[in-house]
N, C-alpha and C positions, 0 to 999 in steps of 0.2 A: 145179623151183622150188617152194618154200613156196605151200600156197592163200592169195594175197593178196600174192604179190610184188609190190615197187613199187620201181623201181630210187633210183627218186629218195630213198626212203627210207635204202637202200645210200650213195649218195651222200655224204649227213646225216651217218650212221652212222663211213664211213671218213674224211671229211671232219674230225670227230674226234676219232678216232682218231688219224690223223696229223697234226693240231695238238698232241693231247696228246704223242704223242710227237715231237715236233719233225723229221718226216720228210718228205722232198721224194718227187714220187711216182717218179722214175727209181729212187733209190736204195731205195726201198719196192719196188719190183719186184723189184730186182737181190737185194734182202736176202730177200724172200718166194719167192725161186725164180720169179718167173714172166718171161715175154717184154718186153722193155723196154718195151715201147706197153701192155701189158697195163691201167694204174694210167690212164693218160692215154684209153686206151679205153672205160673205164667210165664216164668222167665227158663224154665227147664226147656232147651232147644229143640226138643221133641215133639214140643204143643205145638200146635199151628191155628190155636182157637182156643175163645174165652167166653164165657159164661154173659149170657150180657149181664145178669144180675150182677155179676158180679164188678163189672164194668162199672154199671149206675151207684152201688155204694163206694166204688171208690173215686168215681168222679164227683158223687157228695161229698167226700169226706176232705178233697183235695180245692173243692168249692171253683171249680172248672166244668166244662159244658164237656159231654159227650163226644163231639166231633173234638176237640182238644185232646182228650184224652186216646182217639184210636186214628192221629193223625191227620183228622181231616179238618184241625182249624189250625190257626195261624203258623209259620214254619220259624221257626228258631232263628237267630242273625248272631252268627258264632264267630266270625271273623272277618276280616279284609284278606284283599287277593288282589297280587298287580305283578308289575315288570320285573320286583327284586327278587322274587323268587322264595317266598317265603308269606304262608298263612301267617299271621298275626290273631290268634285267637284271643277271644275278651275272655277274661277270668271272671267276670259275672257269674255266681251261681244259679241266680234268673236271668240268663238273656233277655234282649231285648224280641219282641217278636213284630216278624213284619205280613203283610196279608199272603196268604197264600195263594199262587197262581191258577188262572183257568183249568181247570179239568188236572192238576197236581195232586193226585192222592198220593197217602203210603208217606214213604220216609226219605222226607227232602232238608237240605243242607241250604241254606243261605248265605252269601259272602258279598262282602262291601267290596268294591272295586276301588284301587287306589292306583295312581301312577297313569302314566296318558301315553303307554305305547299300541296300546290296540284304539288308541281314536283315528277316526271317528265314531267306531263299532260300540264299545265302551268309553264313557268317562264317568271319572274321579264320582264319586256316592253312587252310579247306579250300582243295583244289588241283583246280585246272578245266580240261580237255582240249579243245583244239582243235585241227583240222586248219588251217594255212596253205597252202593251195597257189592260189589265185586272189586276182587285186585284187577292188576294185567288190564289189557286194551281189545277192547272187540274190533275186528275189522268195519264195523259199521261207522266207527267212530272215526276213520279216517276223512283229513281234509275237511274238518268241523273245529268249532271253536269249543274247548274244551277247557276243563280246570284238569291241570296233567301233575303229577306227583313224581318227580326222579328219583332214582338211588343215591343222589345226595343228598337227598333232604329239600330239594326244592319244591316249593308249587306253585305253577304258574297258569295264567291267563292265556291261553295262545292257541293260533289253529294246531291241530298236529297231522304232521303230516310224514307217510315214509320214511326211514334215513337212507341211507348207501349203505350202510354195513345192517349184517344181519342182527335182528330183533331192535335194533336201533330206532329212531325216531326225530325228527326236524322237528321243533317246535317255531311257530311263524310270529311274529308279530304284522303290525300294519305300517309302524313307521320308527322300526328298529333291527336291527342286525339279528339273523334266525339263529337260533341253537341247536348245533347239528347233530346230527346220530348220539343222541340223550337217550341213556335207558332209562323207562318209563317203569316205574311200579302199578301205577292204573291212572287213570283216567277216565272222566266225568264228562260229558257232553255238556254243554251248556242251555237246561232246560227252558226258561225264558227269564225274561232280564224287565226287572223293573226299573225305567228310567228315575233320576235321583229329583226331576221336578213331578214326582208322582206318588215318592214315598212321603206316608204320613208323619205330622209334627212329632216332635216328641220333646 
């Protein structure tokens, strides 16, 4: 395996894949040459490893490169993310995909930045990398720019930082009014940021 396999990344990856092609995993087995269970075994939460063969027929059959397939090419651009408080996901059933960042393995989340209350820090088209894989906030995370997720249904751009009340949370901007003691569902640090004169044409 790849240094930095993450099956769950795999998962993501074939996950779709097989929406984009409108394919059920039996028949994705039967069509990719492999053993019937093979499609339903990767995705069984138990596994933490895959076969590379089995890897290679199905990154033939989906006519993608290896590193695509087990997360290490290009990273997904699923949405926007800014001041209103609300991902704006693209309903594309192939996203658009944009490069993926130095030393980024595993299973990374891409978001367009809209809105200009964190400029200078971000503006409007750069695209900003976070890993989703845990709820809830690590202490590490404090006083970092983060993509943060409330119990209303918000998600925003913002440093996060302590609240006054217990389990609560300050979300900062740079040159906007802070949002005080916000209970957080989880939070995402902000892994690196591709400036918007650096992403490629499309």
């Amino acid at each position: 395996m790849p240094e930095g396999f993450d099956i769950t990344a795999v998962r993501d990856s074939l996950g779709r894949l097989m929406k984009a092609r409108d394919i059920k995993r039996k028949p994705l087995a039967k069509q990719a040459g492999l053993g019937e269970t093979a499609i339903r075994d990767i995705f069984d939460e138990k596994r933490t490893d895959v076969r590379a063969s089995t890897l290679v027929k199905l990154a033939e059959f989906f006519d993608v490169s290896m590193d695509e397939l087990v997360g290490m090419g290009p990273v997904p651009l699923l949405g926007k993310i800014g001041a209103g408080g609300e991902v704006i996901f693209y309903e594309d059933p192939e996203p658009r995909m944009v490069p993926r960042p130095p030393l980024g393995a595993g299973r990374l989340m891409a978001l367009e930045v809209v809105g200009g209350s964190m400029l200078p820090k971000y503006e409007p088209g750069d695209v900003v990398y976070i890993r989703r894989d845990h709820e809830g906030v690590l202490p590490e995370y404090l006083n970092d720019y983060c993509a943060v997720h409330t119990a209303d249904g918000g998600t925003y751009l913002k440093i996060l930082a302590p609240g006054t009340e217990p389990n609560r949370y300050t979300l900062r901007s740079l040159n906007a009014e802070d949002m005080a003691n916000m209970e957080v569902i989880w939070a995402s640090p902000v892994l690196w940021v591709m400036p918007r004169r650096s992403r490629p044409a499309h």
